[in-house]
C-alpha positions as a Markdown table, in Angstrom:
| # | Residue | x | y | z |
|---|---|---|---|---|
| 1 | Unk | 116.6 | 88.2 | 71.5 |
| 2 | Unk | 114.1 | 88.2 | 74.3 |
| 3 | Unk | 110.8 | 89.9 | 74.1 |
| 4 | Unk | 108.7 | 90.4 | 76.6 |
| 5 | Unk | 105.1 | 91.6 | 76.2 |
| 6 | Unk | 104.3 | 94.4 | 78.9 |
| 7 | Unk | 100.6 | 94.8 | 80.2 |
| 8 | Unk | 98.8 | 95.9 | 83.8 |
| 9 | Unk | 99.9 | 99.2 | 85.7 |
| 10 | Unk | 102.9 | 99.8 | 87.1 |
| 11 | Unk | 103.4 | 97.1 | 89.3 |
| 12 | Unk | 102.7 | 94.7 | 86.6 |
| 13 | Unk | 104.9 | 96.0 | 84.1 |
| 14 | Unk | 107.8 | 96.2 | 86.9 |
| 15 | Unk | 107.5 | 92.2 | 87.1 |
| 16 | Unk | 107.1 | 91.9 | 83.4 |
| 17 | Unk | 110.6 | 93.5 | 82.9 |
| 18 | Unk | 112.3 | 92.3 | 86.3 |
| 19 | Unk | 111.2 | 88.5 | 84.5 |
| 20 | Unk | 112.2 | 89.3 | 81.2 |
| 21 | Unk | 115.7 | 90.8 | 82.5 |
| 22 | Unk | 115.9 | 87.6 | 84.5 |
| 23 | Unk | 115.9 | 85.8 | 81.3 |
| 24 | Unk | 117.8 | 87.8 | 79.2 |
| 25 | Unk | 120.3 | 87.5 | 81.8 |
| 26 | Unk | 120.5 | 83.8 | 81.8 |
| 27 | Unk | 120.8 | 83.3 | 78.4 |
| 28 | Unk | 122.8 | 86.5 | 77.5 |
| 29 | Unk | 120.5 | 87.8 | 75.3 |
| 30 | Unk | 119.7 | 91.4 | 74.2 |
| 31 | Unk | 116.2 | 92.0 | 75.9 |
| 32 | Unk | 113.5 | 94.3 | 74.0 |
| 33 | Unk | 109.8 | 95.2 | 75.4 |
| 34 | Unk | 106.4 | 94.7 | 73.4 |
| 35 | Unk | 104.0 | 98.0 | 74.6 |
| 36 | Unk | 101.7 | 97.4 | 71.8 |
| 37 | Unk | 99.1 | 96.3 | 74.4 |
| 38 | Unk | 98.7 | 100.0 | 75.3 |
| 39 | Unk | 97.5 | 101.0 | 71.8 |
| 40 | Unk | 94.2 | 99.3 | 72.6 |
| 41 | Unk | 91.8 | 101.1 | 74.5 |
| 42 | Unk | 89.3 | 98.5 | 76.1 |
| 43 | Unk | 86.6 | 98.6 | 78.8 |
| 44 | Unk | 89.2 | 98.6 | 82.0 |
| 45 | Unk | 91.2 | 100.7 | 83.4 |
| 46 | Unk | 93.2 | 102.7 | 81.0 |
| 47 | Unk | 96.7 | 101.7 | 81.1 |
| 48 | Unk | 100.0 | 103.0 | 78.9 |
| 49 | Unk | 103.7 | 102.4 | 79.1 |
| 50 | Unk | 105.8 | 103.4 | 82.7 |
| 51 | Unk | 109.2 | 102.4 | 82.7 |
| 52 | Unk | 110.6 | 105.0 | 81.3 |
| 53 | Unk | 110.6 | 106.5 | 84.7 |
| 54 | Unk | 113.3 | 103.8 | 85.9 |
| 55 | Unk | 117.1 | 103.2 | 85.1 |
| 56 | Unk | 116.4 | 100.2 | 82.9 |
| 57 | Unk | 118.1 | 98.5 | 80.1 |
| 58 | Unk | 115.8 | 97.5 | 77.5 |
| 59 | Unk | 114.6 | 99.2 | 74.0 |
| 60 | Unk | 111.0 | 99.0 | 72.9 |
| 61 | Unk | 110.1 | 97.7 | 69.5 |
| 62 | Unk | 108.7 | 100.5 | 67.6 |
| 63 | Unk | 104.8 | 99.4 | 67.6 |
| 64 | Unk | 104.4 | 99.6 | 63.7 |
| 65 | Unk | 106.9 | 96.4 | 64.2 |
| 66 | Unk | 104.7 | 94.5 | 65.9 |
| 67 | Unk | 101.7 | 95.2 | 63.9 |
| 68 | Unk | 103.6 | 94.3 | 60.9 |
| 69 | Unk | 105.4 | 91.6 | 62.4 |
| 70 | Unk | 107.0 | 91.2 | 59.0 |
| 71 | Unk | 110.0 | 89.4 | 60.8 |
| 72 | Unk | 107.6 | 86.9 | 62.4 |
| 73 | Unk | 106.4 | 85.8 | 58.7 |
| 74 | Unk | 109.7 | 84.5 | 58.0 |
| 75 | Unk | 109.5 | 81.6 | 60.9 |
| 76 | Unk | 106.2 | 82.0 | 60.9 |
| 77 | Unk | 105.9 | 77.8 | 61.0 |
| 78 | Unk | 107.7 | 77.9 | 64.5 |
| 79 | Unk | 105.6 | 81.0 | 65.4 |
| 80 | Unk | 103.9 | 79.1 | 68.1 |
| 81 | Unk | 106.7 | 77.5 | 69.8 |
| 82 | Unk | 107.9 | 80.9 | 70.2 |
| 83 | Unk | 106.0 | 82.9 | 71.9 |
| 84 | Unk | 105.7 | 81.0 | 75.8 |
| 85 | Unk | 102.5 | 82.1 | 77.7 |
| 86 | Unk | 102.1 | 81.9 | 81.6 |
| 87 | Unk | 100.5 | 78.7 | 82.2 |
| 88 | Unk | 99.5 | 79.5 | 85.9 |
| 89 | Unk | 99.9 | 82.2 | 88.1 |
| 90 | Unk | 102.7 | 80.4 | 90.8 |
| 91 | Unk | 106.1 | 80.1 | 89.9 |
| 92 | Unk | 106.8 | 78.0 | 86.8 |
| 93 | Unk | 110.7 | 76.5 | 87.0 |
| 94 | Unk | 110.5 | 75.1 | 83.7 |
| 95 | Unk | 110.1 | 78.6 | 81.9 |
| 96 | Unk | 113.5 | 78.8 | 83.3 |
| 97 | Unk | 115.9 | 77.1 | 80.3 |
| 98 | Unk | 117.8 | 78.1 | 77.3 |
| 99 | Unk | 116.8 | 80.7 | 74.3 |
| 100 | Unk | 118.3 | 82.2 | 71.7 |
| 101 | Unk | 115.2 | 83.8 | 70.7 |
| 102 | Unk | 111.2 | 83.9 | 72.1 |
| 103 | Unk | 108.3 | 86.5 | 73.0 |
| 104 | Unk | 107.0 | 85.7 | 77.1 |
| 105 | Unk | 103.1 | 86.6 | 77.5 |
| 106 | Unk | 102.5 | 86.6 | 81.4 |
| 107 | Unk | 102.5 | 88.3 | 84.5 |
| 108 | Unk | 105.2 | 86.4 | 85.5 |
| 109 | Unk | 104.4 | 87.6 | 89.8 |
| 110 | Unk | 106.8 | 85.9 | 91.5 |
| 111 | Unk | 110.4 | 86.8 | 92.9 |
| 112 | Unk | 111.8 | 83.4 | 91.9 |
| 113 | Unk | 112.0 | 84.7 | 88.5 |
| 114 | Unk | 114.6 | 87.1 | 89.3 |
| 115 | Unk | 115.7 | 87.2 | 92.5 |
| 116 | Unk | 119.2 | 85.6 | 91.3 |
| 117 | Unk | 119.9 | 88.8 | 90.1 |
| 118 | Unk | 118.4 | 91.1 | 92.8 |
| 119 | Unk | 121.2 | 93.9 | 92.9 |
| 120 | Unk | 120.5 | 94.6 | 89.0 |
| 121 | Unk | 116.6 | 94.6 | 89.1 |
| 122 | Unk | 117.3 | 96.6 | 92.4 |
| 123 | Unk | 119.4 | 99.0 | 90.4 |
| 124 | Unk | 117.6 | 99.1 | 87.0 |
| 125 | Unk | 114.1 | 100.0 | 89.0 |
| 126 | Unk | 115.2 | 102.5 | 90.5 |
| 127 | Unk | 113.8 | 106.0 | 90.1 |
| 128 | Unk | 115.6 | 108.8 | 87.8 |
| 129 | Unk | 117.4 | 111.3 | 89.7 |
| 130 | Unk | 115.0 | 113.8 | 87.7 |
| 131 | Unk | 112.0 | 112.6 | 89.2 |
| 132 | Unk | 113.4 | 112.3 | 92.5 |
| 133 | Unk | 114.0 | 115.9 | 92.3 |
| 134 | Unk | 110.3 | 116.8 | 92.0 |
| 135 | Unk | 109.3 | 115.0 | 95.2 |
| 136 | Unk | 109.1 | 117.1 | 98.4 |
| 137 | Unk | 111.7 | 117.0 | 100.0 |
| 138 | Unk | 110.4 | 117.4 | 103.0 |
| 139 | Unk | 108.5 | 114.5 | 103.2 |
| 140 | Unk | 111.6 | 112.2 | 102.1 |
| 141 | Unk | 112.8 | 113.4 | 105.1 |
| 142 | Unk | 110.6 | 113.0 | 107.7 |
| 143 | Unk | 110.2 | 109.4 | 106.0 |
| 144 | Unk | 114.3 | 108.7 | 105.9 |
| 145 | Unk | 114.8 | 109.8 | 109.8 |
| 146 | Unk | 111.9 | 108.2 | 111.6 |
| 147 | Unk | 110.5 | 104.9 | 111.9 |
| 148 | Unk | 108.5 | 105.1 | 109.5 |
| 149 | Unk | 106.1 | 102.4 | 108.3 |
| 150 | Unk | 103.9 | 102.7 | 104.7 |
| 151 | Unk | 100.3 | 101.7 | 104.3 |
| 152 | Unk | 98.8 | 100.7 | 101.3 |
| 153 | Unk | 95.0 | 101.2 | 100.8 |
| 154 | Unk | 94.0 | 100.4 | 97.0 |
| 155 | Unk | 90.8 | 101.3 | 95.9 |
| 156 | Unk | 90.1 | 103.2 | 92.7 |
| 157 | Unk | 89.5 | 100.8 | 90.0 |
| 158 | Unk | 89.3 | 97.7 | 92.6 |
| 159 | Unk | 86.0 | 99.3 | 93.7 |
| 160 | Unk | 84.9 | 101.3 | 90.8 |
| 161 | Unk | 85.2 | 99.0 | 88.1 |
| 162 | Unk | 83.0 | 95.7 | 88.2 |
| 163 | Unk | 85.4 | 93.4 | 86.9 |
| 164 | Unk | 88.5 | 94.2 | 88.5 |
| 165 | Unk | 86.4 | 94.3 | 92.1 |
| 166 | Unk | 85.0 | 90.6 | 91.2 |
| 167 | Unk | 88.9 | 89.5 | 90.4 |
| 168 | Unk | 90.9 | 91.1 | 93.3 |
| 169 | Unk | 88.2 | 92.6 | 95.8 |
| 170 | Unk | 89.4 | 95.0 | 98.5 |
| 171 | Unk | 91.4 | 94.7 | 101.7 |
| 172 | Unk | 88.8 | 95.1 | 105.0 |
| 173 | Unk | 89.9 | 97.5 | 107.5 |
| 174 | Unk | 90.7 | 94.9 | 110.3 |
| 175 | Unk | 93.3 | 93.5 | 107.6 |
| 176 | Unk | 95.0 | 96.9 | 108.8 |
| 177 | Unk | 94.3 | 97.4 | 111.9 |
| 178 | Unk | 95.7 | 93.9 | 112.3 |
| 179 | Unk | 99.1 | 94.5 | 110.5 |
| 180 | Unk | 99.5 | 97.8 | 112.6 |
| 181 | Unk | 99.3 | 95.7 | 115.6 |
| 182 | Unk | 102.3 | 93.5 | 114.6 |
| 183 | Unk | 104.3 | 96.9 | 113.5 |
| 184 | Unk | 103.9 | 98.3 | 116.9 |
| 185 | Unk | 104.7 | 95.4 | 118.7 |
| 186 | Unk | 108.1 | 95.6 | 117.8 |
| 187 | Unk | 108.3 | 99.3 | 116.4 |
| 188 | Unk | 106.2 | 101.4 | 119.3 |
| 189 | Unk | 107.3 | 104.7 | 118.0 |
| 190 | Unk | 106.5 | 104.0 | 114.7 |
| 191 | Unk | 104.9 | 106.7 | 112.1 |
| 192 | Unk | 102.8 | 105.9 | 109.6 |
| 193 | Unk | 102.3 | 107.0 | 106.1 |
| 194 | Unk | 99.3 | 105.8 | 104.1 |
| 195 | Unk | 98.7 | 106.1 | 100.4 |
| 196 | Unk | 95.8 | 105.2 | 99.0 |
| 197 | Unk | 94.2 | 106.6 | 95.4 |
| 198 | Unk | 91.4 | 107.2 | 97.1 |
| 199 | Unk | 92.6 | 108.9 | 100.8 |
| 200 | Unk | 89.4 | 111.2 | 101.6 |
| 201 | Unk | 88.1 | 107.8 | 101.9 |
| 202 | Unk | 90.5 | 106.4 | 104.1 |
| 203 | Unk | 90.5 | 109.6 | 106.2 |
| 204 | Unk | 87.4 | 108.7 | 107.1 |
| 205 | Unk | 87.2 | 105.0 | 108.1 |
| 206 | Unk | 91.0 | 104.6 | 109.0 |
| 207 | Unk | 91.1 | 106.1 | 112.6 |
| 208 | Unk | 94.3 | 105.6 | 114.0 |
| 209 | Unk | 96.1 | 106.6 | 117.4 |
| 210 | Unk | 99.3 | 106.8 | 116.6 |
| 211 | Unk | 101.2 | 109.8 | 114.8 |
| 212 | Unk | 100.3 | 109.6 | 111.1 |
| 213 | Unk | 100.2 | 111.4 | 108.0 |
| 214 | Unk | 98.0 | 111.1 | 104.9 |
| 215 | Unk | 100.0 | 111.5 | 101.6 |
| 216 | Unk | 98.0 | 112.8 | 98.5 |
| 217 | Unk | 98.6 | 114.5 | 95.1 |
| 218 | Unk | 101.5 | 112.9 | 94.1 |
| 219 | Unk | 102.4 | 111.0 | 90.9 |
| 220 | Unk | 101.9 | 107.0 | 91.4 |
| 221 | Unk | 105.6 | 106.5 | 90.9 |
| 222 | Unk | 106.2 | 109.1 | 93.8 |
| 223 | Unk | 104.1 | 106.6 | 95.7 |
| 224 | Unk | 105.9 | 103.8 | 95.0 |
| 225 | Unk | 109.3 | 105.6 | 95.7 |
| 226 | Unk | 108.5 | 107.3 | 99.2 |
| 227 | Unk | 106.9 | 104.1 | 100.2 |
| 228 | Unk | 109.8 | 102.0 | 99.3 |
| 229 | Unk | 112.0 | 104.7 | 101.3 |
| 230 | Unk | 110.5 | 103.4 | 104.5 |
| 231 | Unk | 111.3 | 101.2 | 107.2 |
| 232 | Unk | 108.0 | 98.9 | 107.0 |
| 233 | Unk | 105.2 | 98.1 | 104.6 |
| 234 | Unk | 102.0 | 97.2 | 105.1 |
| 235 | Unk | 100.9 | 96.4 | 101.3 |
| 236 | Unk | 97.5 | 96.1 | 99.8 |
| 237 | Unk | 97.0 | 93.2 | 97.4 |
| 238 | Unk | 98.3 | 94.9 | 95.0 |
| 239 | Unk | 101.3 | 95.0 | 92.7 |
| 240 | Unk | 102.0 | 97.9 | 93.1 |
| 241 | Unk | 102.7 | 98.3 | 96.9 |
| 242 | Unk | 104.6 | 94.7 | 96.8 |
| 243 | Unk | 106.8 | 96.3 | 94.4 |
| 244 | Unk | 107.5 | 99.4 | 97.2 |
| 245 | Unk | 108.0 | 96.6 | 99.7 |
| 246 | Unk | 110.2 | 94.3 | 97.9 |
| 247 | Unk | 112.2 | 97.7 | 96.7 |
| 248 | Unk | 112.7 | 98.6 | 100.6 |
| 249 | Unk | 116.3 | 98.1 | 101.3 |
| 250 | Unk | 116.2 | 98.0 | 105.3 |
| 251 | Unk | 117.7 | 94.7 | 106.2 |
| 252 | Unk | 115.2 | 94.7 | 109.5 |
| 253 | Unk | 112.1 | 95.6 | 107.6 |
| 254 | Unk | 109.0 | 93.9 | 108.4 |
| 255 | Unk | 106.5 | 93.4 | 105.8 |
| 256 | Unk | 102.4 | 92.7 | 106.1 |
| 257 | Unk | 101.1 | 91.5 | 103.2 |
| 258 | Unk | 97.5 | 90.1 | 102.7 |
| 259 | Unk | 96.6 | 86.2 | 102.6 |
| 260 | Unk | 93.7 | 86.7 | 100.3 |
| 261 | Unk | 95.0 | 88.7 | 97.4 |
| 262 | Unk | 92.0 | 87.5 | 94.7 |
| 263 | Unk | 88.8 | 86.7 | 95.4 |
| 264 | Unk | 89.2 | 83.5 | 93.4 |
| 265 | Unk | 90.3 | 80.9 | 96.4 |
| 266 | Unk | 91.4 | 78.7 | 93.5 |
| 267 | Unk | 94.2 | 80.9 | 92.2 |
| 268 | Unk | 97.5 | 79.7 | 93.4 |
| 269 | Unk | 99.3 | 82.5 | 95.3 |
| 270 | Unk | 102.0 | 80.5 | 96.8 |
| 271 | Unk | 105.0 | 81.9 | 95.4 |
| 272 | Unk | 104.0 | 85.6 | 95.4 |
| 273 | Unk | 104.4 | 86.4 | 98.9 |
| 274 | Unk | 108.1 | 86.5 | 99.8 |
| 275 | Unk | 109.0 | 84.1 | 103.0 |
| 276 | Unk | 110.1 | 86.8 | 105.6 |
| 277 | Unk | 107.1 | 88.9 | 104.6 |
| 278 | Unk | 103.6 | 88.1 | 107.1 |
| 279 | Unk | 100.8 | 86.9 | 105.7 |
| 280 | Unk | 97.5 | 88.6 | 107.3 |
């Protein structure tokens, strides 16, 4: 059995289960998911279980499991050696191997984890037919028959919450205005579509000349799905928008995605960035 401890938003827990998959895959082993990090409520940002939303293939262990971990008792002398922690954010090849059984603690933000087996995390994170029926239709639309091009602008809890602004910081404007210059160099009747959790905000600092259209109100996983339905990103740095990047299925898609994605110049982002994607 693999286990794999889910944590974060949505964006994490998307690469929590596309690693864990990844694994389970390898090693042909039934993979289960940990939540009980959502029973505790602690000073951040309020987080609780998402994938439900998606076509997955994985069954939770009930919680009252986990706090009894009466299983674990039984091997509890080989408790350590099962349960493998991230040692460092980049991507770690020897976490790659043989399991029959073990409990992954991580982020785990890197493609090379899974992109082996791209069509089923494609597949298995993508969005119910039932909530793709509650999205305007509309809008998917105007999104699927123009050249249309998604921007990214996270703030919420990146500015409102002193510890998460210290850890990741914000995007600057001329990180965008930059990106958008690279779009249109290629794609001069490009639209845009920005989402932002915080967009009477970006209506007024983000003045742009070109046709555009300010998306509010919807569910984060709408976000992530009409984002991922257009023909070019420009992401924050922030899992969640490199998730509706990476899920973009236009072979001829162009991607901006921000050098600086923590304010910490010492953490090793190397392998989060996928190759074909621009670096800002």
């Amino acid at each position: 059995m693999i286990i794999t401890k889910l944590k974060g938003g949505l964006g994490n827990q998307m690469f929590q289960y596309a690693f864990g998959r990844s694994i389970s895959h390898i090693n042909k082993e039934e993979l289960r998911l940990d939540i009980s990090n959502f029973d505790y409520n602690g000073p951040n940002t309020p987080r609780h279980y998402q994938l439900d939303i998606f076509n997955i293939e994985a069954k939770i262990i009930p919680p009252e499991k986990i706090k009894k971990i009466s299983w674990i008792n039984k091997i509890r002398p080989y408790y350590k050696k099962l349960i493998i922690r991230e040692r460092y954010f980049h991507f770690d090849p020897q976490i790659i191997r043989k399991y029959n059984y073990a409990i992954f603690d991580g982020y785990w933000q890197s493609e090379k984890y899974f992109i082996d087996i791209k069509n089923i995390i494609t597949e298995e994170l993508s969005l119910k037919k039932k909530y793709i029926d509650e999205i305007e239709k509309n809008l998917i639309n105007k999104i699927k028959n123009n050249n249309s091009v998604s921007i990214h602008i996270r703030r919420g809890d990146y500015v409102n919450d002193k510890t998460t602004n210290l850890h990741h910081g914000t995007c600057p404007l001329d990180y965008y205005h930059r990106a958008i210059k690279i779009i249109l160099a290629n794609n001069k009747k490009s639209i845009f579509f920005i989402f932002s959790d915080d967009i009477d905000w970006v209506k007024k600092n983000l003045k742009l000349l070109h046709p555009s259209f300010f998306i509010s109100g919807n569910k984060d996983y709408e976000d992530l799905f009409l984002m991922s339905l257009c023909k070019h990103n420009i992401i924050a740095n922030s899992s969640f928008s490199w998730w509706a990047a990476w899920l973009n299925n236009n072979p001829n898609k162009t991607v901006a995605a921000p050098k600086k994605w923590f304010n910490n110049p010492h953490q090793n982002t190397k392998d989060l960035i996928p190759k074909p994607w621009i670096k800002i």
